[in-house]
C-alpha atoms as one frame of an Amber mdcrd trajectory, in Angstrom:
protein
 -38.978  -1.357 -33.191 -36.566   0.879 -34.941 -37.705   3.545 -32.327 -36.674
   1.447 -29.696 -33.400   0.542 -31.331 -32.496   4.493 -31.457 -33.179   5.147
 -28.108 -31.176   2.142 -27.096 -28.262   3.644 -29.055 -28.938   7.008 -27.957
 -28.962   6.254 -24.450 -25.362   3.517 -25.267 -27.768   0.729 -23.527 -26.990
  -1.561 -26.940 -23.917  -3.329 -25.484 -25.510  -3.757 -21.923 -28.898  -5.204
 -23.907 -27.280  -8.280 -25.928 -27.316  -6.255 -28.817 -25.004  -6.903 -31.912
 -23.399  -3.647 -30.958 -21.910  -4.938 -27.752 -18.551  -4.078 -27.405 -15.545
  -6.210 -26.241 -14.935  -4.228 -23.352 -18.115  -4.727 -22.065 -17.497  -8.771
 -22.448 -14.311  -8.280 -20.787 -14.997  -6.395 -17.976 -18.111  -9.037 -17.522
 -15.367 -12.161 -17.788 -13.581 -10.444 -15.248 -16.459  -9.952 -12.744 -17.097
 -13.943 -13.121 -13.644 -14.636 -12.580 -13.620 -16.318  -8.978  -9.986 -15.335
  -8.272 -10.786 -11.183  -8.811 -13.813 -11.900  -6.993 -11.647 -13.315  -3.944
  -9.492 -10.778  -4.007 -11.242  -7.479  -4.826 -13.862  -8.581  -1.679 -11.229
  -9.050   0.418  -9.408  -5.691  -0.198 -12.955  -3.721  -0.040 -14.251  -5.782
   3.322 -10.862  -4.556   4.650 -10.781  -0.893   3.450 -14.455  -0.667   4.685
 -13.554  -1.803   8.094 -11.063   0.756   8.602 -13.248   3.157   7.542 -12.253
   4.243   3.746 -15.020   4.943   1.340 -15.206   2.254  -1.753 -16.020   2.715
  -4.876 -15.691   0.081  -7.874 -16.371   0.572 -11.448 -17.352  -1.186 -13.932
 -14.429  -2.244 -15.707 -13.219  -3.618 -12.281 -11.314  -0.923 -11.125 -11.246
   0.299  -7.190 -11.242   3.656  -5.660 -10.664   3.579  -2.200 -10.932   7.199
  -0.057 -10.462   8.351   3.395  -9.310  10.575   5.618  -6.401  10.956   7.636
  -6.549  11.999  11.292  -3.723  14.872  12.324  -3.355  15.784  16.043  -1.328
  19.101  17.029  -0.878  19.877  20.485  -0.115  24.053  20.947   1.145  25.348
  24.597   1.632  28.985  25.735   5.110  29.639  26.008   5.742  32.700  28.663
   9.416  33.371  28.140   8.569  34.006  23.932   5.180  34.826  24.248   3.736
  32.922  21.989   2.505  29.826  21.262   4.540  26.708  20.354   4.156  23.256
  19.154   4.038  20.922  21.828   5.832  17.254  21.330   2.770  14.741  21.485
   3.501  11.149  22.166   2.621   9.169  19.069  -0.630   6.994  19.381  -0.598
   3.427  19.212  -3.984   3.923  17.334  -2.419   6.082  14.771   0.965   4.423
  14.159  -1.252   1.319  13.499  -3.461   2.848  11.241  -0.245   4.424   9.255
   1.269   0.552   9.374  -2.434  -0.597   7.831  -2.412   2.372   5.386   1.053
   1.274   4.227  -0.044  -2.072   3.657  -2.720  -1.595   1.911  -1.081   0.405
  -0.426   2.184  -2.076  -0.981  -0.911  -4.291  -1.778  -2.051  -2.391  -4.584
   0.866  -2.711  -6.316
């Protein structure tokens, strides 16, 4: 038994087990996770970042990391009289001026 109790403590699986070693941040982060408002919220905000394609993460003290990756289009023509090539003036996408829009929400959200 005391064998099992040092690997338990050797591998920090004492808080996690019931243990009388169990830390309060482990009891808070678990209120937190029962708490039906977070729960609302934080599945709402990852349902939404996963639709619009952002890599989720969320730790265990209830934090979320959201990643992704923005999109940049450049548009290059030859120009004779400088011969050379210049940026051309693209039209803005309605696809990417909405994503920028939902971008910007979502991080107004956060804070």
């Amino acid at each position: 038994m005391a064998n099992n109790q040092r690997l338990l403590n050797k591998l920090n699986l004492a808080g996690k087990a019931g243990f009388p070693g169990k830390s309060d941040a482990d009891t808070a982060s678990g209120d937190m996770m029962s708490d039906p408002r977070y729960l609302r919220q934080s599945s709402a905000l990852i349902n939404e970042a996963l639709q619009k394609g952002f890599d989720v993460l969320q730790l265990a003290d209830g934090d979320i990391v959201m990643t992704g990756v923005k999109t940049v289009v450049y548009q290059y023509s030859w120009d004779e009289e400088k011969g050379k090539l210049t940026r051309a003036k693209t039209k803005k996408s309605r696809k990417a001026s909405a994503a920028r829009v939902e971008l910007d929400d979502l991080e107004e959200e956060e804070v």
